[in-house]
N, C-alpha and C positions, 0 to 999 in steps of 0.2 A: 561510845563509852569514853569517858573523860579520867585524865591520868592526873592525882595533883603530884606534886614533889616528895610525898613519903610515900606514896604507891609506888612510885618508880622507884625507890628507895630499898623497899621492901622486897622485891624480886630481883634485887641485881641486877636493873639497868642505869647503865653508866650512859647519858646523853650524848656526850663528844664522843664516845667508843663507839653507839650506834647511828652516828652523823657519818663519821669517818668509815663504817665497814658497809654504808649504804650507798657513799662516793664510789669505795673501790669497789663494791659489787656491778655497779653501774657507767662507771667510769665518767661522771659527772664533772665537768670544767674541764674537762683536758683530754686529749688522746691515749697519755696514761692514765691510771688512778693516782688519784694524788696522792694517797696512801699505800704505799706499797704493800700488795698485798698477791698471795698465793693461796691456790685452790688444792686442798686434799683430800686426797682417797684413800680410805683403809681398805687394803685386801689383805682382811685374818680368814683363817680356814681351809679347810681342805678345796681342790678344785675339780667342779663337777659333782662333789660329792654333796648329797641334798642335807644328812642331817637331820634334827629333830626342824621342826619345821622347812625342810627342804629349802635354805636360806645360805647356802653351799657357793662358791663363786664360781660362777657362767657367765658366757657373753650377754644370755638373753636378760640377766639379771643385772649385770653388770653396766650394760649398753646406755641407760637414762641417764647413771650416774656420769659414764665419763664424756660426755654430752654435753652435759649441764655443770660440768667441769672444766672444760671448753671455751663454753660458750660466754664464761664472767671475763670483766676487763682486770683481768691479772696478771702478775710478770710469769709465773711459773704454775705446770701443777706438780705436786709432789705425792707419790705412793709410796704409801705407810704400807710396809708388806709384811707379811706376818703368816706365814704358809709351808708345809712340808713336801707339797704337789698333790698329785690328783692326774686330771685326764689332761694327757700332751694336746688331743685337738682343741682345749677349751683353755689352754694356756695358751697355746700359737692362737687362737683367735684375741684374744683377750687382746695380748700384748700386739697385735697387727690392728688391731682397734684402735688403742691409744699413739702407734705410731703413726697412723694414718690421719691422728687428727691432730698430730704436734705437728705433723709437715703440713697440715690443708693451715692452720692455724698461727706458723710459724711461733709456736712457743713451747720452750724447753719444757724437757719434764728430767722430773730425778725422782731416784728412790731411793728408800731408805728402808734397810731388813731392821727386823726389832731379835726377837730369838732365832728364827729360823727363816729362810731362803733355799728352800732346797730343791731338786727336781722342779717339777712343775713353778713352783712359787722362785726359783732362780731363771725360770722361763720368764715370767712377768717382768721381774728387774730387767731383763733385757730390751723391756720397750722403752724403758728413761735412757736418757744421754748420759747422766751419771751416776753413778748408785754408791752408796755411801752404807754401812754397816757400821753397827759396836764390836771394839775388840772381841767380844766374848761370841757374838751372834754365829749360829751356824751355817754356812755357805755352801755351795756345791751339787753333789749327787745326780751329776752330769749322765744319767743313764735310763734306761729301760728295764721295770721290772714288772714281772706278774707271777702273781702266788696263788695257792689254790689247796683244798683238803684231798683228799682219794678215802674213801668211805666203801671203797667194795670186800674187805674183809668182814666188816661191819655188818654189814647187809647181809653176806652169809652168814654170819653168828647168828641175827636176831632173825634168820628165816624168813625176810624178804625178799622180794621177789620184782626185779624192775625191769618195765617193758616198755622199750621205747621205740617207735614207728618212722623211719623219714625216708624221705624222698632227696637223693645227693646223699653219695658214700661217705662226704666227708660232714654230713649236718652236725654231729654229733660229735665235733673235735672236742677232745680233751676232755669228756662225761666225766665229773668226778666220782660217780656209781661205775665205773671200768677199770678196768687196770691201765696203766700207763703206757702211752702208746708210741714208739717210736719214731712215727712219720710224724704225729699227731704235734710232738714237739718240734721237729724239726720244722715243720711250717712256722708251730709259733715262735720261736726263733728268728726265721728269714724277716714277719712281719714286726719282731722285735730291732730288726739290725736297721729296718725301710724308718724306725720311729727316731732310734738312736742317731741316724744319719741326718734326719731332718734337725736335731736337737744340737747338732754340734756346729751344723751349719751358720744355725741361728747365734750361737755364740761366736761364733768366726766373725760373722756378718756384722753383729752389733760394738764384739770389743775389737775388732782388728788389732792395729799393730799394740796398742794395750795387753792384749795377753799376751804373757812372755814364757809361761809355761808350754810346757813340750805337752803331745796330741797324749801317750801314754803318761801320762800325770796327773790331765782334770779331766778327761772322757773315759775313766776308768767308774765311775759314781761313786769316788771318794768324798769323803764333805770333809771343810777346813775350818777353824775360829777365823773370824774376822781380820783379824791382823795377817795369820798367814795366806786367805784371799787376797788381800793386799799384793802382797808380793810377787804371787800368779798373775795379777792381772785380770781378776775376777772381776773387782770391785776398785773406785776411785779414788777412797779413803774413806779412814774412820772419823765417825761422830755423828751427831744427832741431829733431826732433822730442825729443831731453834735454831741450832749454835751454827749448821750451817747456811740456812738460810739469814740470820740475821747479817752473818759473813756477809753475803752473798748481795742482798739486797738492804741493810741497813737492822738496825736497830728497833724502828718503828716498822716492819712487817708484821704485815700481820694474815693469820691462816683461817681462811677459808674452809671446813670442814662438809663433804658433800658426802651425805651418807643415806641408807635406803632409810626410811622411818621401822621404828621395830613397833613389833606387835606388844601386846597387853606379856602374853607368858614370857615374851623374850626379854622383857624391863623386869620382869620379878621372878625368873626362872634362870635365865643366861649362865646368871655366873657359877651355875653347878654344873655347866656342862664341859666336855674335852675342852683343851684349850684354852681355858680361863675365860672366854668371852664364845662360845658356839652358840649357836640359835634357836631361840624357840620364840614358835608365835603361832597365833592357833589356828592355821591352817596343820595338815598334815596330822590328827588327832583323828580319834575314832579307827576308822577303817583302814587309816594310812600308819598307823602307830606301828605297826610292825613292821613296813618298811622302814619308818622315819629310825624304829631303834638299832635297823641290821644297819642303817647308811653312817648312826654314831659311833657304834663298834668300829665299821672301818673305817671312820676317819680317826677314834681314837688309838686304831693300827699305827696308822701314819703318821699322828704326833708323838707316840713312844720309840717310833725307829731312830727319832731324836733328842729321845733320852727327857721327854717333853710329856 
């Protein structure tokens, strides 16, 4: 197919912009690109959590993009983070993923939180060497939680009746059909202290002598405006990820965006969903639709704890 000069015209392609972003994807003449140029990731959404189309941040979801992130001739890659947390094992993977390919790869990463960094999604910031937030962005929530209903009053009012069979005294930890069980918690507890411990470690390990804050100050799952992160030693400074990368690498940088492709409902459904941007695509429809709508409620749990 043949392009004349008002065809290219007409879709907003710019020739020098797509000579130059073919250089620095490729890294054509030179060892560097000769356009300086950086690779981004957006992590928006809850972690683990699937969502209307189960489109949720995981490693196994995750894994292509930050690959092929990598793998371009660029100075930096940068994550755009935008997340309340989710599941700690799918954030320590996450964020051990992309550190393991900034040291195999020798090249920096930085992040940059947009509204919220919190839990899980301040796990992730921990895989960049820098992390940068907006004054206003939410920071923090250094902690372990898990919540849950108790419906056995319920079920005697409406004269049911639940029968449940196992094998191992303790299958049945924390039944929300039972009454509350005091051992029942204290497990979940111990297994909550084994999560908490790993989570502070991580922060020890990435900010070292950067954090200035005392252990009961940010391991309490406080959350801070960006500026007072600052201060703690959460985060490196404020500003956005242009104004610092231009800083950083010039004027003429330019951003590489590496994203999953979205489906048909997720281009014309998306922006109704938690979040301002959650996901739909038509996987997860018909038979899945009841999960896909319990996994929206709890993720839209976890952006209103942020006032989001």
């Amino acid at each position: 197919m043949r392009w004349g000069a008002s065809a290219l015209y007409n879709v907003g392609m710019n020739i020098p912009e797509l000579i130059n972003d073919f250089l620095a994807r490729y890294g054509i003449g030179s060892r560097r690109s000769p356009v300086p140029a950086v690779a981004v990731i957006r992590l928006h959404g809850a972690i683990g959590i699937g969502g209307f189309g189960r489109r949720g941040l995981s490693l196994a979801a995750l894994e292509p993009l930050i690959k092929r992130a990598f793998s371009r001739k660029v100075r930096a890659v940068c994550l755009l983070i935008n997340s309340p947390g989710g599941s700690a094992v799918q954030s320590a993977q996450i964020a051990n993923l992309i550190r393991t390919y900034s040291q195999d790869k020798k090249m920096p990463v930085f992040a940059f939180t947009e509204d919220v960094a919190a839990s899980g999604g301040y796990w992730l910031a921990l895989a960049a060497d820098e992390i940068y937030a907006d004054p206003m962005s939410v920071i923090g929530s250094i902690g372990v939680i898990s919540a849950s209903f108790g419906f056995q009053d319920l079920m005697a009012k409406i004269g049911v009746e639940r029968r449940v069979h196992t094998q191992g005294e303790n299958k049945s930890l924390l039944d929300p059909f039972k009454p509350e069980n005091p051992d029942d918690v204290r497990r979940l507890k111990d297994i909550q202290a084994d999560i908490h411990h790993q989570f502070k470690s991580a922060v020890r390990q990435r900010r070292g002598e950067r954090l200035v804050a005392r252990d009961e100050t940010v391991f309490t799952g406080d959350i801070w405006a960006g500026a007072r992160a600052l201060e703690l030693g959460l985060i490196d400074g404020l500003g956005d990820m242009r104004t610092i990368m231009r800083r950083r690498y010039g004027p003429d940088v330019r951003f590489m965006m590496v994203e999953r492709p979205a489906g048909w409902l997720q281009r014309n459904f998306g922006r109704f969903m938690p979040g301002g941007g959650a996901s739909v695509d038509s996987f997860g429809m018909g038979v899945g639709f009841a999960g896909d709508m319990l996994a929206a409620v709890e993720e839209r749990a976890l952006w209103a704890r942020f006032g989001l």
